[in-house]
PLY file of the C-alpha trace (Angstrom):
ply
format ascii 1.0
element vertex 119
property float x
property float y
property float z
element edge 118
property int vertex1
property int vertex2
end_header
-85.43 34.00 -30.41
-86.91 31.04 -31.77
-84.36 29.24 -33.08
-83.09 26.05 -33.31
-82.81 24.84 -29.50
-79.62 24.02 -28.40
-78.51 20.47 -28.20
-76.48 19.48 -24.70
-76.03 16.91 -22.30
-76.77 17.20 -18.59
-73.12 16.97 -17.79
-71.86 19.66 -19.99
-75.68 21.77 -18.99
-74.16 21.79 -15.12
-70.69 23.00 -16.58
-72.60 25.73 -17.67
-73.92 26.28 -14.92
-71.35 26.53 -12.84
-69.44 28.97 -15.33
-72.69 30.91 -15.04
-72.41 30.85 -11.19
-68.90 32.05 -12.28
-70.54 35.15 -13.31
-72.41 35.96 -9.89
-70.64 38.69 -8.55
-68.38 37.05 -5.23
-70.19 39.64 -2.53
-73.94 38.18 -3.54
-73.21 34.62 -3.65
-70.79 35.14 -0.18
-74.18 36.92 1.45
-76.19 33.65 0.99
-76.94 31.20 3.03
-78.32 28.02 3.59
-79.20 27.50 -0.34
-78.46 24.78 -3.12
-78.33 24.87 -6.40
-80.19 21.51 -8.47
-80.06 21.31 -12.03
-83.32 19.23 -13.71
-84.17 18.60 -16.86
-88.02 20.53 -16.24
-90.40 21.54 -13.87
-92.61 18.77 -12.53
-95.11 21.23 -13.33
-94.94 20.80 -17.29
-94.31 24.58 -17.20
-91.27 26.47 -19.35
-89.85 27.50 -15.74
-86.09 28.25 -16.65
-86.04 28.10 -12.43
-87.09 27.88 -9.43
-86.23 29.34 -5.47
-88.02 27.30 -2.56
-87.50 28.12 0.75
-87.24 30.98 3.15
-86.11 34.40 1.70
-83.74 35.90 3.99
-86.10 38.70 4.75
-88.70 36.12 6.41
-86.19 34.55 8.62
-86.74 35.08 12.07
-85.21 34.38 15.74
-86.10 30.91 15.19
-84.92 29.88 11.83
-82.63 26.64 12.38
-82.00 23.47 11.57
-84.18 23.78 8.53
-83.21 22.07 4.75
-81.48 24.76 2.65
-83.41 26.51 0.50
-83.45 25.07 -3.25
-82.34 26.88 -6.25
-83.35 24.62 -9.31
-82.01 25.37 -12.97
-84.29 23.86 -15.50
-82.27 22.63 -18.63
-84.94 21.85 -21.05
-86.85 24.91 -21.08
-83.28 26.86 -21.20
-82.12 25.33 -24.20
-85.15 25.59 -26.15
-84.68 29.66 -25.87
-80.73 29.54 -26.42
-78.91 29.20 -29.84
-75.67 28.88 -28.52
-73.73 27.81 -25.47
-73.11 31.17 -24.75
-76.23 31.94 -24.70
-76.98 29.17 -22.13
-74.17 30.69 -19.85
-75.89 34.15 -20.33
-79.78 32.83 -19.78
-78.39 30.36 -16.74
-76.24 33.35 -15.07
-79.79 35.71 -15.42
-82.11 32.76 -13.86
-79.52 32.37 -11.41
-79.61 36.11 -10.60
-83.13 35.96 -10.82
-83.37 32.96 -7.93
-80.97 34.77 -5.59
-83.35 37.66 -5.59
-86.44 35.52 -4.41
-83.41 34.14 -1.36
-82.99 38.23 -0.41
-86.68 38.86 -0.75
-86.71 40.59 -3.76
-90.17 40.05 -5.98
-90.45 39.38 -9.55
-91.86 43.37 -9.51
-89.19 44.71 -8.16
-86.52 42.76 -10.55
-88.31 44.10 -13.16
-87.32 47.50 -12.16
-84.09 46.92 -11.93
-83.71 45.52 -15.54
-83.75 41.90 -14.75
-86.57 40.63 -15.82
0 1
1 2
2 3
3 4
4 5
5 6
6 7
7 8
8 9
9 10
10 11
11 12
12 13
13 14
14 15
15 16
16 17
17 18
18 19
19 20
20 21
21 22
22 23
23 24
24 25
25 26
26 27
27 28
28 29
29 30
30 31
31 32
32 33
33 34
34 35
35 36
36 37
37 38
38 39
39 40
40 41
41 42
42 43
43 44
44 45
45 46
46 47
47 48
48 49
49 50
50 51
51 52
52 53
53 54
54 55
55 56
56 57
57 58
58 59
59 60
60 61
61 62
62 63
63 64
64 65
65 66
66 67
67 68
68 69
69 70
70 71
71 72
72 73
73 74
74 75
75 76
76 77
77 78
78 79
79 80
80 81
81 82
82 83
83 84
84 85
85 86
86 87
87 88
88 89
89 90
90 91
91 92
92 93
93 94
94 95
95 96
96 97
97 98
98 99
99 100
100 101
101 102
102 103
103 104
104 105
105 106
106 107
107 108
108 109
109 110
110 111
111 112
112 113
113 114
114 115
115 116
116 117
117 118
């Protein structure tokens, strides 16, 4: 895109977000579980991550998966707004990423999203 990145706070960046979560259809985000969504400004990493899943994909959960942390679904702000022009283009990127993280939650690789035309 290349443009000139957008300019946002954190607070209005987690509006954003949470319009973006808006945009998740109801029967994926009601089919997850244990998972919480972080927004930072970047990954510790110094990498353009737009985010990140940790934790264990629903596929790998066995008989004795309990009392574990949720997994972690972390938006990264910086890196999003230097590839968005607009807000709505953050609410688009964000709701993608987001779609993106579930995936890793059900078990789905970066391979297979690809396929499917989110990538």
């Amino acid at each position: 895109m290349g443009g000139v990145p957008v300019e946002m706070s954190r607070e209005r960046f987690e509006e954003l977000v949470g319009e973006a979560l808006d945009e998740v259809p109801a029967e994926l985000l009601s089919l997850m579980n244990n998972v919480v969504f972080l927004v930072e400004d970047a990954s510790p990493d110094g990498d353009d991550l737009l985010g990140l899943y940790e934790g264990t994909a629903l596929t790998n959960r066995g008989w004795d998966y309990a009392g574990v942390l949720p997994d972690r679904i972390t938006i990264y702000r910086l890196p999003t707004l230097r590839v968005c022009n607009t807000e709505d283009d953050v609410v688009e990127e964000v709701a993608i990423t987001v779609v993106h993280e579930i995936a890793h939650h059900f078990g789905i690789d970066d391979h297979r999203l690809h396929e499917l035309g989110w990538a």
